[in-house]
N, C-alpha and C positions, 0 to 999 in steps of 0.2 A: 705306219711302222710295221716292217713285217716281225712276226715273232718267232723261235724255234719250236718246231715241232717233236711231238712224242714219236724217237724213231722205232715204230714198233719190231721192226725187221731185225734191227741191232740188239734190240733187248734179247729177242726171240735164241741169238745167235750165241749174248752172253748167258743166256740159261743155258743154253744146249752144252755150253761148255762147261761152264760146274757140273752139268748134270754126267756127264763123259769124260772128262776128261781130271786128271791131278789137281788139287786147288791147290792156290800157293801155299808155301811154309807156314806162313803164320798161321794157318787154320790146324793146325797140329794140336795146338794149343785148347784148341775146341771138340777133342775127339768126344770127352762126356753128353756135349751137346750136338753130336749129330746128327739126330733123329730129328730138332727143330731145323737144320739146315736144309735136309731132303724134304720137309715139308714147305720150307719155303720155294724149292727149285720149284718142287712138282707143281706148286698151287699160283706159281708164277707163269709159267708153260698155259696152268689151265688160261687163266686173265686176259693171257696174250692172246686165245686159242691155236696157240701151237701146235703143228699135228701131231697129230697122236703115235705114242712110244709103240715101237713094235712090240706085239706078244709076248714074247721071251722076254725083252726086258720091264716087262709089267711082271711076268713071274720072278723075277729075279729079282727084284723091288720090293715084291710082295713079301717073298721067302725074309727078305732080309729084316722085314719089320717085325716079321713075325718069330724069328730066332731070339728076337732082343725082348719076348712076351715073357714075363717073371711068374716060375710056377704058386708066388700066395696072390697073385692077382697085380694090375700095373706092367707098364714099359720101363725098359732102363733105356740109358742114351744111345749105347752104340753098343755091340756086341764084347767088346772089351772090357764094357762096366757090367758083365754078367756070367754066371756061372756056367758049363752045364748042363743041364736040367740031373743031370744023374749026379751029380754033387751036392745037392741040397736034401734036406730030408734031416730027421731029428736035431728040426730045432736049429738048423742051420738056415732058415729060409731066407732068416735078415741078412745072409754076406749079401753084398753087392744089391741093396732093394731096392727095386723100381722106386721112379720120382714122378712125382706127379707133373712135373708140364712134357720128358719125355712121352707119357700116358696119352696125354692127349694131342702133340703131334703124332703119338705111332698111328692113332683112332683115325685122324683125320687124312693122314697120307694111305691107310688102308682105301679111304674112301676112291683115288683118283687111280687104285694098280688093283682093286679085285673087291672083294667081298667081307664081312665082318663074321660067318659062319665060326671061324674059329680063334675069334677074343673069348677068351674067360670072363665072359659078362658079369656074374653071380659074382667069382673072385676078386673081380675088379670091382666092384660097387660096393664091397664089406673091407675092402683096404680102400678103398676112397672116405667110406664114414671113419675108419679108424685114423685118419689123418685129422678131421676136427679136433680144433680144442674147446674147452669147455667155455671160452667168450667168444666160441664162433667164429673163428677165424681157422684158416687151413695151413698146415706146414707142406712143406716139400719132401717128407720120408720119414718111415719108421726104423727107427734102431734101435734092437736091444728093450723095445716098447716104449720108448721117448719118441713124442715127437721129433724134428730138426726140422730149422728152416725157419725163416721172419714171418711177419704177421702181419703182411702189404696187403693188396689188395690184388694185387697179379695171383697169388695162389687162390683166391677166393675166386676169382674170374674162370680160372683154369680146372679149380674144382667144378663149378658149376657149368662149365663148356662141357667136362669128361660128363657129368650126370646128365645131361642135355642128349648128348650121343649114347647113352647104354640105356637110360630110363627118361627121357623126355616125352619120350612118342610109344613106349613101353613100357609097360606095368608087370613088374615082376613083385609080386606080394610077401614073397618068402625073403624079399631084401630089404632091410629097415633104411628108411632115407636118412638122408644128412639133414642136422637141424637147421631149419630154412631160417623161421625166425630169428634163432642167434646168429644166424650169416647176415642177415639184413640189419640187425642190430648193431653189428660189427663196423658194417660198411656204415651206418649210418654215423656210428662214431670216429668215423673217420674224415670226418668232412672238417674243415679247419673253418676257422673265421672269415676269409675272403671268397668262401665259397667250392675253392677247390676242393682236391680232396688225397689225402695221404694216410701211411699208417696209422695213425691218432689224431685227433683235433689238435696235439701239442706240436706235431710236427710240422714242417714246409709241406704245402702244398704242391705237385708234382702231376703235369699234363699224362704221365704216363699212367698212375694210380687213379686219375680220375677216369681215364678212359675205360681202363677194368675195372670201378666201382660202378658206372654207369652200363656197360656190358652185362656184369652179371645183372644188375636188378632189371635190365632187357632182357635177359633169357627167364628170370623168374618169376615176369609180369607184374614187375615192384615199380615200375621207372614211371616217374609221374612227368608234366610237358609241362612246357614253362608258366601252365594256367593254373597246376597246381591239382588239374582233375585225376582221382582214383577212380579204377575202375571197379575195386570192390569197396565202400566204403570201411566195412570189417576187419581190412588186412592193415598191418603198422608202415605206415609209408616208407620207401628209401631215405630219399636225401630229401630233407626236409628245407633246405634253400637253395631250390631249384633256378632261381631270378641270380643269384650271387655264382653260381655256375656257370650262368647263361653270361655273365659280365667277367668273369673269371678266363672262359676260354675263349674269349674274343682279343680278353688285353695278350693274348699271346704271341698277338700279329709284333711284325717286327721291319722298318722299312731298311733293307740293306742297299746300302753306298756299294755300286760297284768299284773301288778301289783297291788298291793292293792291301790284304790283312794279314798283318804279323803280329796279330795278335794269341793270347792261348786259349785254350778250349771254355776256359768260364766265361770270357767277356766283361771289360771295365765299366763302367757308369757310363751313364747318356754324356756325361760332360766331356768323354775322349771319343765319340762317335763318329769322329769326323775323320779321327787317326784309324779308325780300326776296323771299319765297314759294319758297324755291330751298331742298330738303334735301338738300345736297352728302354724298355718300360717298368714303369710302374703303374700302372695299372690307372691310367688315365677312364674319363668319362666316356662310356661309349659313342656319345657324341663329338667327341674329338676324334674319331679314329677315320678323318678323311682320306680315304686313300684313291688315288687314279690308276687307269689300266699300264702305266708308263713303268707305275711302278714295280722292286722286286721285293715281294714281301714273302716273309717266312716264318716258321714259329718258333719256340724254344719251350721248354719246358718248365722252367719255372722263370719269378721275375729275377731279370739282370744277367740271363742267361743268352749266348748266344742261338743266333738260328742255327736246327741242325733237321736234314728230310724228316726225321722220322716221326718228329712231332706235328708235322704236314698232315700225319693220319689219323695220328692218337688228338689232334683236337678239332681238325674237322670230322672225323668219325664219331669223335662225342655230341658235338653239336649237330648231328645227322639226327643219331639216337634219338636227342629229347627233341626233336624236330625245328631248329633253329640254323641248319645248316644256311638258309639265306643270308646269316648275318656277315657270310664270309663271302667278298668278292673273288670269285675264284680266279680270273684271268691275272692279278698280280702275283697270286699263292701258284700259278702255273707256271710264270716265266719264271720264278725263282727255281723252280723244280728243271725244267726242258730247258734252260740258257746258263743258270749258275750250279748244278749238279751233276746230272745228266750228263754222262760219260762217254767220252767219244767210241770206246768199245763197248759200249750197250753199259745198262744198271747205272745206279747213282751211289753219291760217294754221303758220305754223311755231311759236307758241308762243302763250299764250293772249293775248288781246286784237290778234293780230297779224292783218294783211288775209289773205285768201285768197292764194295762189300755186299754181302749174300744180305744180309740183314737190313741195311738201307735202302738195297736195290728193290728187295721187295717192297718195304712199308712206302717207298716212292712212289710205282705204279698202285698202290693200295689208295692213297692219299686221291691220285689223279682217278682211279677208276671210283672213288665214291664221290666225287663229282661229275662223275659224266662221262669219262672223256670218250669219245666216240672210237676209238680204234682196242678198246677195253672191255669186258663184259660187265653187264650189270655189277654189282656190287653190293654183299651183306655187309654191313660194317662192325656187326655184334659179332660173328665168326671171323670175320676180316678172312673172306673165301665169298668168290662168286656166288651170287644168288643160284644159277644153276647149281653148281656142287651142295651148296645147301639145300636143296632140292634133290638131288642123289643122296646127300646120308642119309634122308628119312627114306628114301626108299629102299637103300638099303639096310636100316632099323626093321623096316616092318619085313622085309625078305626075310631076316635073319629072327625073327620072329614066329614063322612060319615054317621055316624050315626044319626037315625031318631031323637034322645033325644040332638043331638048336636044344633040345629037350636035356642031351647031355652035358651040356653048359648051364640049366636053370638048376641042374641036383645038389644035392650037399654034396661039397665035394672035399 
């Protein structure tokens, strides 16, 4: 049976066009989050290995991330959610304050269009602690000296990615870190009964939450393997039912009926499965989960939820993490992606017959490129950014370490 294939040429062509060209209207609506869209082109482009942007629009690129840099430290979304810079000053610093996940796509797309010479390092790492709360957990912005923002497990992810990139591989002494152990505690309180893992142990369990509670304690060298071995015995473990994880995000598989679905975005019970293309689980034995290569399986995020791409990434990149990614047959998790997604103008739609979107398109090739897929680059799944490019920010960490312009960024400023 022949299968579809990843057309890498098409994708290549749909990046190039977000990245040049108008997006549609609906993206209007996402002006605050621009900064995460241009991280998704650029780091798409990198995946594919797309040739490389001419000069001028890497400076152009560059300029533009760096306009949106907030003089107390942090990125804002887009230039429109910012003052500036000669408008702030007494005590005005909080209009429009950098958010913490613009922060760290601004960091990470500086990676792919120049150099990190001039982040406010020092600023950005004393407004990254000031974003902790006192049960370790991270908001999304300072106002008026309140936190704002929920207490998930994405800002804890996104805090510890930004600290990864400014002090991972860099020792700045005059900057007090963020409290590790209450982040790990936090996360650790997040783990629900079934193994997943959400805001609180009270709440649903959510393939997204767990992927950035696993993420971060992979960047903090918390993440223990499904044997349960620490590498320091001294240090307070992460997720302490790491076997209920590992059974957790396997039931996420999902066999879809190619059929017509009119169904809506949550997905009814297994007992109308037949009417709606949607094979809801509940979290069967993982020895029922036979699946063959014929088939199109998908994942969904939580139970009873429909499949949608994205959690193609968020639960084979977790099970990458704690090293159980075998447990996922990848050829059925691929034809769902290249035959029921997979858009005939390049990018993937979030479920099958859905338009293309910046957001889906990428976590799809992310999904395919941390299994392998051969016309993809390696694949970090903790940064969810090519192994090379994570390989370029520490070199450009320690560049920007050394460098003569860097001394001005470690002062009281």
């Amino acid at each position: 049976m022949t299968h579809a294939k990843l057309n890498r040429e098409l994708h290549i062509k749909y990046w190039q066009r977000c990245l040049n060209s108008l997006l549609p209207t609906g993206y209007t609506t996402t002006d605050s989050t621009r900064m995460s869209l241009g991280y998704f082109i650029l780091s798409a482009l990198d995946i594919l290995s797309a040739p490389p942007l001419p000069s001028a629009q890497r400076t152009q690129i560059r300029n533009w991330i760096l306009c949106c840099q907030h003089p107390s430290g942090g990125f804002c979304g887009s230039p429109n959610h910012k003052f500036p810079d000669a408008y702030y000053g007494d005590g005005k610093e909080e209009m429009d304050p950098a958010n913490l996940p613009a922060t760290l796509f601004a960091l990470m797309s500086l990676g792919f269009v120049g150099r990190m010479e001039e982040v406010k390092r020092v600023k950005c790492l004393r407004w990254l602690k000031s974003l902790q709360r006192d049960d370790g957990s991270f908001g999304e912005l300072v106002r008026q000296g309140r936190i704002e923002g929920g207490r998930d497990m994405r800002y804890c992810f996104v805090a510890v990615s930004v600290r990864w990139l400014l002090r991972g591989y860099i020792k700045i002494d005059s900057v007090e870190d963020i409290d590790i152990e209450a982040l790990v505690a936090h996360i650790r309180a997040g783990q629900t009964f079934d193994g997943g893992v959400s805001e609180s142990s009270q709440h649903e369990a959510h393939a997204g939450y767990t992927y950035c509670a696993i993420a971060c304690l992979s960047l903090l060298g918390r993440l223990p393997h499904s044997s349960g071995a620490q590498t320091d015995s001294e240090i307070s473990p992460g997720l302490t039912n790491i076997s209920g994880t590992i059974r957790w995000l396997v039931s996420r598989q999902l066999q879809y009926h190619n059929e017509d679905d009119n169904s809506d975005d949550e997905g009814p019970g297994f007992e109308q499965s037949q009417n709606t293309g949607i094979c809801a689980n509940t979290e069967p034995p993982l020895e029922s989960l036979l699946i063959n290569e014929n088939m199109f399986v998908g994942f969904n995020g939580r139970v009873n939820k429909r499949a949608d791409t994205c959690y193609a990434f968020w639960v084979v990149a977790s099970l990458s993490m704690i090293g159980e990614v075998e447990l996922v047959d990848p050829e059925p998790m691929r034809r769902f992606l290249t035959e029921l997604t997979q858009h005939q103008i390049g990018g993937f739609g979030k479920c099958p017959g859905n338009p293309p979107d910046i957001y889906h398109s990428y976590l799809g090739l992310a999904a395919l490129a941390t299994l392998g897929e051969a016309d993809l680059k390696q694949f970090d799944a903790t940064l969810c950014i090519s192994v090379e490019q994570r390989q370029r920010l520490e070199i450009l960490g320690e560049e920007a370490l050394t460098s003569r312009n860097y001394t001005c960024f470690s002062r009281e400023e």
